[in-house]
VMD Tcl script that draws the C-alpha trace (Angstrom):
set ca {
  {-50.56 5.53 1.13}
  {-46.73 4.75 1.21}
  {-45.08 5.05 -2.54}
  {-42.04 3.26 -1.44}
  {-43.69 -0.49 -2.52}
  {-43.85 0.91 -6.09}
  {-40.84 2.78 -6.59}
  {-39.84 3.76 -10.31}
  {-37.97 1.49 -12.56}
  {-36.36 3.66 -15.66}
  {-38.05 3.56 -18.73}
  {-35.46 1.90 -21.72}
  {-38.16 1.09 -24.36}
  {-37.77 4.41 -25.80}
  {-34.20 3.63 -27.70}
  {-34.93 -0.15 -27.86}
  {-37.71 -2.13 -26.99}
  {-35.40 -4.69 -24.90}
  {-31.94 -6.50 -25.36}
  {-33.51 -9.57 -27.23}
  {-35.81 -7.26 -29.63}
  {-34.90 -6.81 -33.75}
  {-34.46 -3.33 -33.02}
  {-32.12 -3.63 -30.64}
  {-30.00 -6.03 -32.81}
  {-30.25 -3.56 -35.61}
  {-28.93 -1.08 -33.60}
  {-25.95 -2.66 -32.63}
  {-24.96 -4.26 -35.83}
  {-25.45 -0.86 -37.32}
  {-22.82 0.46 -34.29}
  {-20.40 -2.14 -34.57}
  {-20.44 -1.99 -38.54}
  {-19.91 2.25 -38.00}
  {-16.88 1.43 -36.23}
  {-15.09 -0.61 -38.72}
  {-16.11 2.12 -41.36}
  {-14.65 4.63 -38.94}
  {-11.54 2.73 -38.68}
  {-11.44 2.34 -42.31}
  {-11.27 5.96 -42.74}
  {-8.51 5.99 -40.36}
  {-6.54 4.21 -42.32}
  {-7.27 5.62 -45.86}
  {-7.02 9.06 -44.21}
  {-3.71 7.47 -41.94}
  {-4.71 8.46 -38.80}
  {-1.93 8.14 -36.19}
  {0.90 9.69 -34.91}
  {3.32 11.15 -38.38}
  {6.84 12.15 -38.48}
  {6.23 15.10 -40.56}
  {3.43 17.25 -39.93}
  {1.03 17.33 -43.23}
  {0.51 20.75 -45.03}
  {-2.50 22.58 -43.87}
  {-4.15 23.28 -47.13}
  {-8.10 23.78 -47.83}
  {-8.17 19.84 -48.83}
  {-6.60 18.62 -45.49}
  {-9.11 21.45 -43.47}
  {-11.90 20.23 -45.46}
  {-11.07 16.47 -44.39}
  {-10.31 17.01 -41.18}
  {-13.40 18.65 -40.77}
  {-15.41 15.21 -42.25}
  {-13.51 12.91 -40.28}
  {-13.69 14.81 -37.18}
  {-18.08 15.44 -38.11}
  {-18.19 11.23 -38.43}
  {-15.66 10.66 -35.55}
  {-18.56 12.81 -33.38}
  {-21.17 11.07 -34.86}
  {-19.93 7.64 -33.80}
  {-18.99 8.77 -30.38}
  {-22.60 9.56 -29.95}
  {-24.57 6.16 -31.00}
  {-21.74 4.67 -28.38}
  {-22.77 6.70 -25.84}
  {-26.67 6.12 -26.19}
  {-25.57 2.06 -26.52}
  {-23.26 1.69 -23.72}
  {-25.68 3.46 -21.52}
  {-28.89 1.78 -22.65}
  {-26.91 -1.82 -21.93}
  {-24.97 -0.75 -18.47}
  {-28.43 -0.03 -17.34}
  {-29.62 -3.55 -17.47}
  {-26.59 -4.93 -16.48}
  {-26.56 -1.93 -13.21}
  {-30.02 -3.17 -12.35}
  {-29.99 -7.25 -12.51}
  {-26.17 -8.02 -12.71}
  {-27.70 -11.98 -12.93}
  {-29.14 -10.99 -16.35}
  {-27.27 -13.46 -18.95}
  {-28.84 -11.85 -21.93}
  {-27.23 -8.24 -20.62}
  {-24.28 -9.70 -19.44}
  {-23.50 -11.18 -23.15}
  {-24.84 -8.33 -24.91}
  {-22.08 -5.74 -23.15}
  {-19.03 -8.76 -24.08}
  {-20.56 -7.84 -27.66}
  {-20.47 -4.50 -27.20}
  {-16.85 -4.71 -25.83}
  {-15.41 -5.54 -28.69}
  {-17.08 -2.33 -30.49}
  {-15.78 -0.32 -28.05}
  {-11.76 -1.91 -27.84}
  {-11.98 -0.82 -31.26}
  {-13.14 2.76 -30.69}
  {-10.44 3.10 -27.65}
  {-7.93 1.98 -30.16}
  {-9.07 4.90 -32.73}
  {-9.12 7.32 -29.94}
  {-5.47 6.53 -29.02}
  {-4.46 6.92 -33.10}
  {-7.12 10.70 -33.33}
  {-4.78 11.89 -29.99}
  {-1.61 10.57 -31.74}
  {-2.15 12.24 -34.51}
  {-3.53 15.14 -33.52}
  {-0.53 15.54 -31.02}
  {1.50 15.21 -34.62}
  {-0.37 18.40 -36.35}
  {0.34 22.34 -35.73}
  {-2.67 22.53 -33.83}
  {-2.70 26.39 -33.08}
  {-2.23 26.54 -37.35}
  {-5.12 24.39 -37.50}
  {-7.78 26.28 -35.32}
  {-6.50 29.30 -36.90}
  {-7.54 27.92 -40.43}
  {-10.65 25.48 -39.61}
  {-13.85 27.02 -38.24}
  {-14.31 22.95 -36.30}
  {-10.99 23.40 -34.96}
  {-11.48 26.83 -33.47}
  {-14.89 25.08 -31.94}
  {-12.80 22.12 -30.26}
  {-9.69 24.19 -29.62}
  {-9.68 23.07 -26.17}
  {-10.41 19.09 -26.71}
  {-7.36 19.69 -29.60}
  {-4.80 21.01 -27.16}
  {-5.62 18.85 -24.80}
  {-5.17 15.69 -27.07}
  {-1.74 17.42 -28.30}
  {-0.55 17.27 -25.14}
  {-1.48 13.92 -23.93}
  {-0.10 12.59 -27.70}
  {3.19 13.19 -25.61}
  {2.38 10.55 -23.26}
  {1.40 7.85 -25.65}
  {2.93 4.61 -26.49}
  {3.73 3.28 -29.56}
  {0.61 2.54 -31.83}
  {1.63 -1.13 -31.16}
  {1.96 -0.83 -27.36}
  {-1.04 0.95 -27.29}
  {-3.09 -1.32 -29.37}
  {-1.99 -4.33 -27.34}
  {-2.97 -2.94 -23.50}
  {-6.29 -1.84 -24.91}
  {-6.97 -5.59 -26.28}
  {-5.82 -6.87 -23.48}
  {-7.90 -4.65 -20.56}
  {-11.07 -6.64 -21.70}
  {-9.50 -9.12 -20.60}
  {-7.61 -7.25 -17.51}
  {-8.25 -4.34 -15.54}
  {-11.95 -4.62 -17.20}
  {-12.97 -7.98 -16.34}
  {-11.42 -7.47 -12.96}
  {-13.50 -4.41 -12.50}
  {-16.50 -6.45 -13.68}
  {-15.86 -9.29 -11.01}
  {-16.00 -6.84 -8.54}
  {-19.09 -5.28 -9.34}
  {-20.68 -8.82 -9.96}
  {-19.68 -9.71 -7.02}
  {-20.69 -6.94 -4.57}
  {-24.12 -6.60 -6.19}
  {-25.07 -10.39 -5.38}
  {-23.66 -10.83 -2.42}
  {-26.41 -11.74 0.09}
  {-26.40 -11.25 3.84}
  {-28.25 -12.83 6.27}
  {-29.18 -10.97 9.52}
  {-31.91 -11.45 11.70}
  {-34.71 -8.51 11.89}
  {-37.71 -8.12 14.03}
  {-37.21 -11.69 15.08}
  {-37.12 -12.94 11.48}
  {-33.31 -14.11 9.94}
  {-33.20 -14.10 6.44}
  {-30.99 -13.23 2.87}
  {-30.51 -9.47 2.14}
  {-28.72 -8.08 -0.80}
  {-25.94 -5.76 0.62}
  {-27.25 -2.54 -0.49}
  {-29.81 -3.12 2.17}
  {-27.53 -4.48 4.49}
  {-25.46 -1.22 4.12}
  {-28.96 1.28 4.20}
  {-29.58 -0.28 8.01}
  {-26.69 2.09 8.78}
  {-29.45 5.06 8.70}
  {-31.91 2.65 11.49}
  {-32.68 4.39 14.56}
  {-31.67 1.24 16.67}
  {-28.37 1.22 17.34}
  {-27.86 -2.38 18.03}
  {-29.44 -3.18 14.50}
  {-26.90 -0.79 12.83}
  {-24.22 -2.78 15.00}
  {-25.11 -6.10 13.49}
  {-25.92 -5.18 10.27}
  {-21.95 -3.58 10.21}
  {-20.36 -6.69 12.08}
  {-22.54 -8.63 9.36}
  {-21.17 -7.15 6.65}
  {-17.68 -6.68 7.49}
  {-18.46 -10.83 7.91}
  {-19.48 -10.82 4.06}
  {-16.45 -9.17 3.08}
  {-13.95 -10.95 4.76}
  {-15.64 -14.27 3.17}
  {-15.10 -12.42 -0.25}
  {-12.03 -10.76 0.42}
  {-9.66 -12.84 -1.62}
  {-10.89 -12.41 -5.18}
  {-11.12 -8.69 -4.59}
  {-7.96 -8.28 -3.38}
  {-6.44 -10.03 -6.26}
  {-8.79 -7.70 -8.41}
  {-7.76 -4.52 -6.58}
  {-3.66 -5.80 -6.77}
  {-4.68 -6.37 -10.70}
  {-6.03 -3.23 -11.64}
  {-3.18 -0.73 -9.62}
  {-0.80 -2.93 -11.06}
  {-1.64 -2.38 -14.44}
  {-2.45 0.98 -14.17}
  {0.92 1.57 -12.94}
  {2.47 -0.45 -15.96}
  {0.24 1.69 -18.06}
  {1.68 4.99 -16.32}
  {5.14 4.02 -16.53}
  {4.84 3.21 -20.00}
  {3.36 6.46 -21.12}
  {6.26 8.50 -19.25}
  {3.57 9.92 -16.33}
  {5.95 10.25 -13.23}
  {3.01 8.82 -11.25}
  {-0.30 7.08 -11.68}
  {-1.42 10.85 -10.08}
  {0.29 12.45 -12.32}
  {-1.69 11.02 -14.83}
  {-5.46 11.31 -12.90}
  {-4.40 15.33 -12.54}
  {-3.71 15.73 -16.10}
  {-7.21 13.78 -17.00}
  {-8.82 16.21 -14.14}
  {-7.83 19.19 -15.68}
  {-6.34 20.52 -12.77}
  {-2.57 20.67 -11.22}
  {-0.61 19.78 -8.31}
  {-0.96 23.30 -6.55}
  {-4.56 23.41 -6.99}
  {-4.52 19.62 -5.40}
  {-2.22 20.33 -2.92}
  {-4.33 23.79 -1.71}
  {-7.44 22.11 -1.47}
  {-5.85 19.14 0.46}
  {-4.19 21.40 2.92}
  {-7.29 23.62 3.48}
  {-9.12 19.91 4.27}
  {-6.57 18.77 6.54}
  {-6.86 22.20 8.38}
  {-11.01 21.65 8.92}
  {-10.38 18.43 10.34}
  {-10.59 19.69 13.37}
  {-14.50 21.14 13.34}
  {-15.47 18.03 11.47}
  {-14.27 16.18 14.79}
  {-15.99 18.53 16.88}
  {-19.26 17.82 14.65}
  {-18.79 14.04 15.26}
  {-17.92 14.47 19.44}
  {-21.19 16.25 19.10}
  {-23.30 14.18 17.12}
  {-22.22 11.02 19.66}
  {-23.41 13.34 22.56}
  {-26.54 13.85 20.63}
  {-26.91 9.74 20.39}
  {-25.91 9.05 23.85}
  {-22.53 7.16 23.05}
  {-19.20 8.12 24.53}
  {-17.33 8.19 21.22}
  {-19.23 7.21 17.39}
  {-18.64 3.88 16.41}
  {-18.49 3.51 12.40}
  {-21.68 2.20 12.46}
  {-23.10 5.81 13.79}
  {-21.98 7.37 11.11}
  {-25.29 7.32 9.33}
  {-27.17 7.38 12.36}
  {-30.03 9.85 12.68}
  {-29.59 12.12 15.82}
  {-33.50 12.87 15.78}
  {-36.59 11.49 14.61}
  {-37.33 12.94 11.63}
  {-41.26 13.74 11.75}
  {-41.55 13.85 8.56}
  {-41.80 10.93 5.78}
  {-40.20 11.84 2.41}
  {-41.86 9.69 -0.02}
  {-40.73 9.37 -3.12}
  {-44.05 11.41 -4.82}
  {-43.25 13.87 -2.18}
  {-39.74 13.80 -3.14}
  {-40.18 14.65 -6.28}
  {-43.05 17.62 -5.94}
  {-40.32 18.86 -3.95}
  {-37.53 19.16 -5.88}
  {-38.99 20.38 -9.07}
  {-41.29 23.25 -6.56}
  {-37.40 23.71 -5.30}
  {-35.75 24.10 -8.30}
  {-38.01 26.33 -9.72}
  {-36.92 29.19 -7.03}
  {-33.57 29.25 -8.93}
  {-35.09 28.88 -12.79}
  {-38.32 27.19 -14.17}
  {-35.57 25.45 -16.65}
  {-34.10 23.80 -13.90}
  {-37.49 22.76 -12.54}
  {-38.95 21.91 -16.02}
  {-36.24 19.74 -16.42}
  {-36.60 17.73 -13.08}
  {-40.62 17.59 -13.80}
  {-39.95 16.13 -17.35}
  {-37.15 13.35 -15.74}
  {-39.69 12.10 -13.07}
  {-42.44 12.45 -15.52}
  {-41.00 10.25 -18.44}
  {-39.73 8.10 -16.11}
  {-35.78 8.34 -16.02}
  {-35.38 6.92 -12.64}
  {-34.66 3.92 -11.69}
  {-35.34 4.04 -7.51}
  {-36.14 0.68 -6.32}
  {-32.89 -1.12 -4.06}
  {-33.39 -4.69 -5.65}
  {-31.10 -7.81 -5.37}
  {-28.72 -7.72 -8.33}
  {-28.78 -3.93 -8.74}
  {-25.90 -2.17 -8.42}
  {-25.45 -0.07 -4.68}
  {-25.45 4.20 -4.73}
  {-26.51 6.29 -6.93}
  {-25.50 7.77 -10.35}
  {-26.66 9.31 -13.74}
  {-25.29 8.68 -17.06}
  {-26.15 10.81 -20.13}
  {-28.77 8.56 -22.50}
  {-28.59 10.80 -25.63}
  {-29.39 14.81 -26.31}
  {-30.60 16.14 -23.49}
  {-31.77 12.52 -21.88}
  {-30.43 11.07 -18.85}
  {-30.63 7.77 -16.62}
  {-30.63 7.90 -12.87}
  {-29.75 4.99 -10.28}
  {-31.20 5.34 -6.83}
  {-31.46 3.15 -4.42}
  {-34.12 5.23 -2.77}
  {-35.22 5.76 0.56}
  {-38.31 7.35 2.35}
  {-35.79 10.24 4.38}
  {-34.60 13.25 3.54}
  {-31.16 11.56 2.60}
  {-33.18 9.69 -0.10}
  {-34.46 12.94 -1.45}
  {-31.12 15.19 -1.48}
  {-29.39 12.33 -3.19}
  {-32.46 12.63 -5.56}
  {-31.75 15.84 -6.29}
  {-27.91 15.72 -6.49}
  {-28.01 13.12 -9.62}
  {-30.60 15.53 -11.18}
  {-28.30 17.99 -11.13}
  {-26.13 15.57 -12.78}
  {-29.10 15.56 -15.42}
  {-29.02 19.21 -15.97}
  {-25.39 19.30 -16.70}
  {-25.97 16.77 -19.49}
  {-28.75 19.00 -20.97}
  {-26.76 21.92 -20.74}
  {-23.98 20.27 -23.28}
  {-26.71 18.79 -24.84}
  {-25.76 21.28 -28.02}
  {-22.18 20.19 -27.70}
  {-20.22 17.33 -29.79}
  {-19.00 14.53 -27.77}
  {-15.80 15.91 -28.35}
  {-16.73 19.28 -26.58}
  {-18.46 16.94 -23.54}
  {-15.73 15.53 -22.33}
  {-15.41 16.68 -19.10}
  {-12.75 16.29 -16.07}
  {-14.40 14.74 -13.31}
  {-13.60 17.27 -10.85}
  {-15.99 19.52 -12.80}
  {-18.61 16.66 -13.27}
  {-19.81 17.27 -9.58}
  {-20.60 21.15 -10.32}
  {-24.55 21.04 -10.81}
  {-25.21 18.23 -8.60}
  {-23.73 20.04 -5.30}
  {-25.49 23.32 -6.68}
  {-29.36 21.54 -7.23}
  {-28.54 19.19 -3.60}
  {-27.99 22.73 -2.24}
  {-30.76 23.76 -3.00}
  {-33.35 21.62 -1.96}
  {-31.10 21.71 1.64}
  {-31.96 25.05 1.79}
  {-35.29 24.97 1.45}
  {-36.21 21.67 3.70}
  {-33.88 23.86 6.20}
  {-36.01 26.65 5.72}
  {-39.43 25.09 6.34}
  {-38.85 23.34 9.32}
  {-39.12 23.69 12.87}
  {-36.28 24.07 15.27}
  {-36.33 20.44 16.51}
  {-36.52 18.97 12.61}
  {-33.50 21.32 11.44}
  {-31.03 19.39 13.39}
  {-32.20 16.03 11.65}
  {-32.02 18.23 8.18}
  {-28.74 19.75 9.12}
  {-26.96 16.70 10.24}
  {-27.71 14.76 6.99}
  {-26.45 17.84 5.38}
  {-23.03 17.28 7.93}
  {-23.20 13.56 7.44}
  {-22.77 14.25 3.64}
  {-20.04 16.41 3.86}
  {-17.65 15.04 5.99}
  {-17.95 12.05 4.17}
  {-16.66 13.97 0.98}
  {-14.25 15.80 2.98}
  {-13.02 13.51 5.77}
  {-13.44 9.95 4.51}
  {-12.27 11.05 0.57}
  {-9.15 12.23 2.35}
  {-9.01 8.64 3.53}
  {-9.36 6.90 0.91}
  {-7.11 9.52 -1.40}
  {-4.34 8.24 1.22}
  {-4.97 4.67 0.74}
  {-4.75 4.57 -2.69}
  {-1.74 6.57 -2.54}
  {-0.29 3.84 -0.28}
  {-1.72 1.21 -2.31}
  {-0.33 2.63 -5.88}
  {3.01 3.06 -3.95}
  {3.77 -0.46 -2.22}
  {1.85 -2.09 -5.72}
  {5.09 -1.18 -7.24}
  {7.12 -4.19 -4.95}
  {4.74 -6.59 -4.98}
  {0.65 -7.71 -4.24}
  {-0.33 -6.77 -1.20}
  {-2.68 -9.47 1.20}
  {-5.67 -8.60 2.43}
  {-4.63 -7.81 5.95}
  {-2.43 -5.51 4.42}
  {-5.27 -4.04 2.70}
  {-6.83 -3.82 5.48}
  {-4.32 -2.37 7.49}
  {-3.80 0.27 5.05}
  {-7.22 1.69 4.77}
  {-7.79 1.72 8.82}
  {-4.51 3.91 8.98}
  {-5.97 6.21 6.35}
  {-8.74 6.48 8.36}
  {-6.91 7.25 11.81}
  {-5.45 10.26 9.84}
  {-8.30 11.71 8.83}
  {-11.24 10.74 11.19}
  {-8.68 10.95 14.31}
  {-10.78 11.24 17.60}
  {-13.89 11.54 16.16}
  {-14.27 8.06 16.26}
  {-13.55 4.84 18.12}
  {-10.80 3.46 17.02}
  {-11.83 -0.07 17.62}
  {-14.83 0.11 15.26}
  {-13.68 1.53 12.11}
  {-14.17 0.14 8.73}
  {-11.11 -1.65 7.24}
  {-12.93 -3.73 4.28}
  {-13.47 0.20 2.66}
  {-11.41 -0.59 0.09}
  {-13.97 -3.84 -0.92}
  {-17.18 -1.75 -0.75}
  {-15.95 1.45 -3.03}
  {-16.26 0.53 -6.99}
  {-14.58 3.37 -7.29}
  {-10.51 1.74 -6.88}
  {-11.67 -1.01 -9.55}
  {-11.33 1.06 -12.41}
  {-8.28 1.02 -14.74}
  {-9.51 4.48 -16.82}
  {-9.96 6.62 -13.45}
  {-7.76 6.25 -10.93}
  {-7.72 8.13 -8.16}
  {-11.28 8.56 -8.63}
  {-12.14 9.97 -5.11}
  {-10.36 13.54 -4.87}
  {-12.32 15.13 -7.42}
  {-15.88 14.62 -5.65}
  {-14.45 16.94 -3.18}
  {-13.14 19.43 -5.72}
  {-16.68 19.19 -6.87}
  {-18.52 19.48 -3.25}
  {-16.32 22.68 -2.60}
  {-16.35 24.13 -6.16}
  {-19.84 23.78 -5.65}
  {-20.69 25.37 -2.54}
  {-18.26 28.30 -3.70}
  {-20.90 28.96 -6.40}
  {-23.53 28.63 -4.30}
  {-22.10 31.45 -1.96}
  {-21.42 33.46 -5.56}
  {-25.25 33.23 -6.51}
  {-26.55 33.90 -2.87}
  {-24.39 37.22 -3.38}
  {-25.42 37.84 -6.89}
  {-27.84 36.22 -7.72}
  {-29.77 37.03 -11.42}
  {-25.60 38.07 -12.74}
  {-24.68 33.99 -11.79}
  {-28.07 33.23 -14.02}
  {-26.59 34.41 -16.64}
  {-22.92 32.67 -17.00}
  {-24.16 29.64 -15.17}
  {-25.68 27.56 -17.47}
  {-23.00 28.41 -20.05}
  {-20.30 27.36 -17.43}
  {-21.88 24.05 -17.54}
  {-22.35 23.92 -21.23}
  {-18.53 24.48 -21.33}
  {-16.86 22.28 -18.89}
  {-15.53 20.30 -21.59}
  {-14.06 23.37 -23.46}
  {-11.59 24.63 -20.78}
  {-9.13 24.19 -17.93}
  {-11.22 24.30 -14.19}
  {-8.83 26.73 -13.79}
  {-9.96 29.09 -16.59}
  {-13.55 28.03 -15.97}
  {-13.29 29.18 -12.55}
  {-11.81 32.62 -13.06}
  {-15.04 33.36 -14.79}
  {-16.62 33.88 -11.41}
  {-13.39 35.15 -9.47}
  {-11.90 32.11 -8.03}
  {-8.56 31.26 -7.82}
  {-8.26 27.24 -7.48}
  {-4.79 27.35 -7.18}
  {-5.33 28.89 -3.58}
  {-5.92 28.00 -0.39}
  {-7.67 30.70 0.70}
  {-10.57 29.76 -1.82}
  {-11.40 26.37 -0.81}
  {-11.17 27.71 2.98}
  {-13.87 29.87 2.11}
  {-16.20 26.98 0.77}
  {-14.68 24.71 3.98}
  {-16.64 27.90 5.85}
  {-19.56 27.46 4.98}
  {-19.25 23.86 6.24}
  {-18.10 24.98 9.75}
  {-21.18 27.56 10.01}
  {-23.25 24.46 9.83}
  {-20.97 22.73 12.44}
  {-21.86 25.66 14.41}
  {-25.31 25.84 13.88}
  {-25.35 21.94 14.58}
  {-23.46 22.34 17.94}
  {-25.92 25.75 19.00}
  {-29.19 23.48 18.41}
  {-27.43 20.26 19.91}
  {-27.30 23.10 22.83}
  {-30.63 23.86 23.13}
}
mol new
graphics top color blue
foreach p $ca { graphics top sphere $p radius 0.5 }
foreach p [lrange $ca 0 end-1] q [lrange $ca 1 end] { graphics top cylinder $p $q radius 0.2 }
display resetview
């Protein structure tokens, strides 16, 4: 019997037993009212950036110690809120009650942002290597502290800084919240099997995976038709957002709006530039794995819309039970932690897998509270369904493994966010890879392929636009047609002659959230830092396998606690070269080759 009718929603009723219950209204009066008292504190304790550092006696050691125990303990019920309402708002963005509930919430966390701005501020104003010498807290978030001391540097006045966080409710926010309201209800209609009516566009944009190529033709032409029709407010919300992120940048003395996203990644231009130039240089084989996959479907050159396509049958039916039994059998040939964990996420229900009208498109997780996570699928019956499955658990068992860290300690770049879910989705590749016959490893490998060049190729792309976007954004707005224009030149730079150039995508800009977000721009690079990073451990643990057991987990636990740089030299890399991320680019092209042999045969 098919599982995919009854799909998993996530289980919330074990924080609150729904938006509109007593407990829940407790809970967030009890936030809010934690907040003020926080800020109180600041400004007994006159938190904030200070001419003259304060003497370092036992009494300041012993209150810094208190403030920074309650400034922890607030970050925490925030995190378990915010999460517990973005997931009804990510699932039904027509639900009112959620809706209003997170405009409550905002004002909580405006607040917090502004006492997160005065803790950097001041801690940029302190002799922070006197401090960690004489405060056993300080030695423990050391890294966090220097960090904070150097991004004091590129703060605003308290005023300034105040003002543009009040104001992004009301700015790069709301903008960002049009857009997502907008893409998750717009509705598409297309004809199917004879039959023409309304579907949300996360299922307009999952008919790119149909075997029919003339379906996967309409469904693209159909959608690029729903994004021209709502083309206009997004623009003005993508012009909004990289124009006040560039105000923002200015203001803080960051040479560039990249400037800034490097310093929040943890990593540097040399690193960025190394990994970017060993991309460019695999261009070429990704190309030759697109030339072959359109031989493989019978088309002179790939359209777009064969992208997704699958290049074989696959015989076999993931279903989401299936799925799962998988994964945690899979993850239990690297540690029965790691498959514990997955068997205790599907058990107690942390997954929310049904594609619904209103819910949100892709996939994520988001830490709940300890060790607990949420995960957004939009799941479907293939192995793609499965391996994205799998990558957000990975996502999962990062969060456990800094489940013993402060909030302070978790705060992670994102280039190191993608570490455990390329790891776990490598996995369970392996294995499917493993247990299949000849003619099913193509369909297995070219998923694999699909995945990758999409992180490699098409994040190049879109690192390009937004350069170009963040650039001209400085003049003026730009239209939509020079939106448009923009993204389909990124993506005749990267994608080349791998695909026609008549049937490329140039609404890209409209479908990834990712640009509509004024806290993490340039959000796309680091997902390939993390693919690559990844797959460099992998080929670490394949080599060594029970000595990368042992500093793995604590890697994760401390991704927070250190540069990627100094993280990475724990296992012998050197990010800041080329030659590394060629190595995990080689792994890639022994799949291309693979690919090509069974294409061959």
């Amino acid at each position: 019997m098919s599982t995919t009718a009854r799909l998993p929603h996530w289980d919330m009723s074990v924080v609150f037993p729904g938006l509109d219950s007593p407990e829940f209204e407790q809970g967030l009066s009890q936030i809010l009212g934690d907040i003020k008292e926080l800020s109180v504190l600041f400004d007994k304790d006159q938190i904030g950036a200070t001419p003259t550092p304060p003497t370092l006696d036992n009494e300041f050691v012993q209150n810094f110690e208190w403030l920074v125990d309650r400034y922890n303990a607030v970050l925490n019920q925030v995190r378990t809120m915010s999460v517990y309402i973005g997931c009804f708002v990510n699932t039904n963005s027509q639900d009112n009650l959620a809706q209003a509930r997170y405009s409550e919430f905002q004002r909580g966390l405006i607040q917090l942002s502004q006492l997160g701005i005065r803790f950097t501020a001041w801690v940029g104003s302190l002799d922070v290597e006197a401090l960690i010498t004489a405060s056993s807290v300080a030695r423990e978030h050391a890294y966090p502290l220097r960090t904070a001391r150097e991004q004091a540097q590129h703060l605003m006045s308290p005023t300034e800084e105040n003002l543009a966080s009040e104001l992004n409710a009301s700015g790069g926010s709301a903008w960002s919240r049009l857009h997502g309201n907008i893409c998750s209800q717009l509705s598409v209609a297309l004809e199917v099997d004879g039959e023409t009516r309304d579907y949300p566009m996360s299922a307009i944009r999952n008919m790119a995976y149909s075997e029919d190529r003339d379906l996967r033709r309409r469904a693209y032409e159909a959608e690029l038709d729903a994004w021209k029709r709502n083309a206009v407010p997004l623009a003005a919300a993508l012009n909004s957002i990289k124009n006040e992120v560039n105000v923002i940048s200015r203001r803080r003395n960051w040479e560039t709006p990249l400037a800034a996203s490097l310093f929040d990644n943890s990593i540097d231009r040399e690193t960025l530039n190394a990994m970017f130039a060993a991309a460019h240089a695999s261009f070429p084989d990704f190309r030759r794995y697109l030339r072959t996959k359109a031989q493989l479907l019978g088309v002179e050159k790939l359209a777009w819309y064969d992208l997704s396509a699958p290049v074989a049958k696959e015989s076999k039916v993931w279903e989401f039970d299936e799925a799962a039994s998988f994964i945690v059998e899979q993850f239990g040939s690297y540690s029965q932690r790691l498959s514990d964990y997955a068997a205790r996420a599907f058990r107690e229900n942390w997954i929310d897998a049904e594609p619904r009208s209103g819910k949100r498109d892709g996939a994520y997780c988001a830490g709940l509270r300890a060790d607990e996570s949420r995960i957004l699928a939009n799941f479907k019956p293939a192995f793609g369904g499965m391996s994205t499955l799998a990558h957000e658990l990975g996502h999962g068992y990062h969060n456990m493994n800094m489940a013993g860290r402060t909030p302070l300690q978790r705060m992670h770049p994102m280039t190191l966010a993608e570490t455990a879910s390329i790891f776990c989705e490598t996995i369970v590749r392996h294995a499917a890879l493993s247990q299949v016959e000849a003619s099913e490893q193509i369909a297995l490998l070219e998923a694999s392929l699909q995945s990758s060049c999409q992180v490699v190729v098409d994040i190049t792309s879109r690192f390009l636009f937004e350069q170009g976007v963040f650039e001209k954004r400085q003049q003026r707005e730009l239209s939509v047609d020079e939106l448009n224009e923009l993204m389909l030149d990124s993506q005749r730079q990267t994608y080349g002659d791998g695909l026609d150039e008549a049937t490329l995508h140039p609404y890209m800009w409209a479908v990834k959230g990712h640009y509509y977000s004024t806290g993490r721009s340039y959000y796309n690079y680091p997902y390939m830092f993390g693919l690559l990073f990844g797959l460099g451990l992998y080929a670490r643990y394949q080599r060594q396998p029970e000595e990368f057991k042992q500093s793995y987990d604590d890697l994760l636990s401390s991704t927070g606690m250190a540069s990627a740089a100094e993280l990475a030299q724990r296992f012998g890399i050197n990010i800041r070269s080329e030659d590394f991320w060629r190595s995990s680019l080689d792994i890639i092209r022994q799949d291309i080759d693979l690919f090509e042999h069974l294409a061959r045969s």
